[in-house]
C-alpha positions as CSV (number, residue, x, y, z in Angstrom):
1,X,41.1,20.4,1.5
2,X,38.8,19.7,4.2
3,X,35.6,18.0,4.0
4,X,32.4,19.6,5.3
5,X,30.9,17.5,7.8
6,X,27.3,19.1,7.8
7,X,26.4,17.2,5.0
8,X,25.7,13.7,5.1
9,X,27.6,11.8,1.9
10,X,25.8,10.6,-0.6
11,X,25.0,7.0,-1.2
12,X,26.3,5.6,-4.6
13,X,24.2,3.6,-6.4
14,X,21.2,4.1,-4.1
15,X,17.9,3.1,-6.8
16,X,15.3,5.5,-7.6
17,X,12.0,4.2,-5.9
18,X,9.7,2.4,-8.2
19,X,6.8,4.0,-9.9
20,X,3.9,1.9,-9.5
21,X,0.7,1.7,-11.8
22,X,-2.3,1.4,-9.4
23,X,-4.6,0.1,-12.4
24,X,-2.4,-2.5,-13.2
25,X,-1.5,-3.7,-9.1
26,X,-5.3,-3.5,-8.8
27,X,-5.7,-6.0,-11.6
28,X,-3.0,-8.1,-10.0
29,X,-4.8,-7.7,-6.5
30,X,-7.8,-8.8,-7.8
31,X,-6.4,-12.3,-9.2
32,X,-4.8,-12.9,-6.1
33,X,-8.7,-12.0,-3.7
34,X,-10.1,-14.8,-6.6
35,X,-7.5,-17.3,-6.3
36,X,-7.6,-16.8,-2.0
37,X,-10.5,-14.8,-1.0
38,X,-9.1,-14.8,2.2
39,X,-5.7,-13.3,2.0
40,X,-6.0,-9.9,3.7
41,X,-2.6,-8.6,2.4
42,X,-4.4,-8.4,-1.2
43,X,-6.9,-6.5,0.1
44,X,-4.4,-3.8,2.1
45,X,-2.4,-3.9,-1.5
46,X,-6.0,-2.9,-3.5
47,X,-7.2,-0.2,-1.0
48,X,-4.0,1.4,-1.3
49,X,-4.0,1.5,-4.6
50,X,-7.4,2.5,-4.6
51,X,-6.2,5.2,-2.5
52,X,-4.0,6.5,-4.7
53,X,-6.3,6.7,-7.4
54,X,-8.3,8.8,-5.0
55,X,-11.3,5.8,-4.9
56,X,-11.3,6.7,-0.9
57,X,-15.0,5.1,-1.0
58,X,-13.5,1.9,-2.4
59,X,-10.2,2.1,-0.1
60,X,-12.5,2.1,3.7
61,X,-14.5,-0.9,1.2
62,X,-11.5,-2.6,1.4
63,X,-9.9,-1.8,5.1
64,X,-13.8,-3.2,5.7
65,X,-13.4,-6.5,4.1
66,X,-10.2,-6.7,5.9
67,X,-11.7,-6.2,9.4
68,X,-14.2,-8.8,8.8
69,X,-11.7,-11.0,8.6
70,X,-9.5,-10.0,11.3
71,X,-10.9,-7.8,13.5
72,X,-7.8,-6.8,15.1
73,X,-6.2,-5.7,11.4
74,X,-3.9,-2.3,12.5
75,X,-3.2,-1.8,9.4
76,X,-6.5,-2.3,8.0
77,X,-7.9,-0.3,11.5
78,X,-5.1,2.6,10.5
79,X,-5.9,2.6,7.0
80,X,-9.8,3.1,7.4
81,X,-9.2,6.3,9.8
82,X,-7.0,7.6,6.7
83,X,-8.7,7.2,4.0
């Protein structure tokens, strides 16, 4: 029997992505912005979250914070246009 090479082979054991609880990461963002006010990766983590929970107001708060402290943020500069 020959095998069809049009389809790509399927990956065993390839995990299911993670479903994430925005409230919950937001809480867990939220420790981390008290504990280092500074830490811009906390604040990508909330607006994305924030995002998700369609708070796009809150989000471009965040990208904001963000570019305060480094102007030159991509992310942060990418995110804001999105949201």
């Amino acid at each position: 029997m020959k095998r069809d090479v049009t389809k790509k082979p399927k990956k065993k054991g390839t995990p299911k992505p993670r479903k994430v609880n925005p409230l919950k990461r937001i809480e867990l963002c939220n420790k981390w912005i008290s504990e280092t006010p500074r830490d811009v990766d906390s604040y990508l983590e909330r607006a994305e979250m924030k995002y998700l929970l369609r708070d796009f107001e809150g989000a471009i708060a965040d990208c904001e914070v963000v570019l305060r402290i480094k102007p030159d943020n991509i992310a942060a500069l990418n995110n804001r246009g999105i949201y």
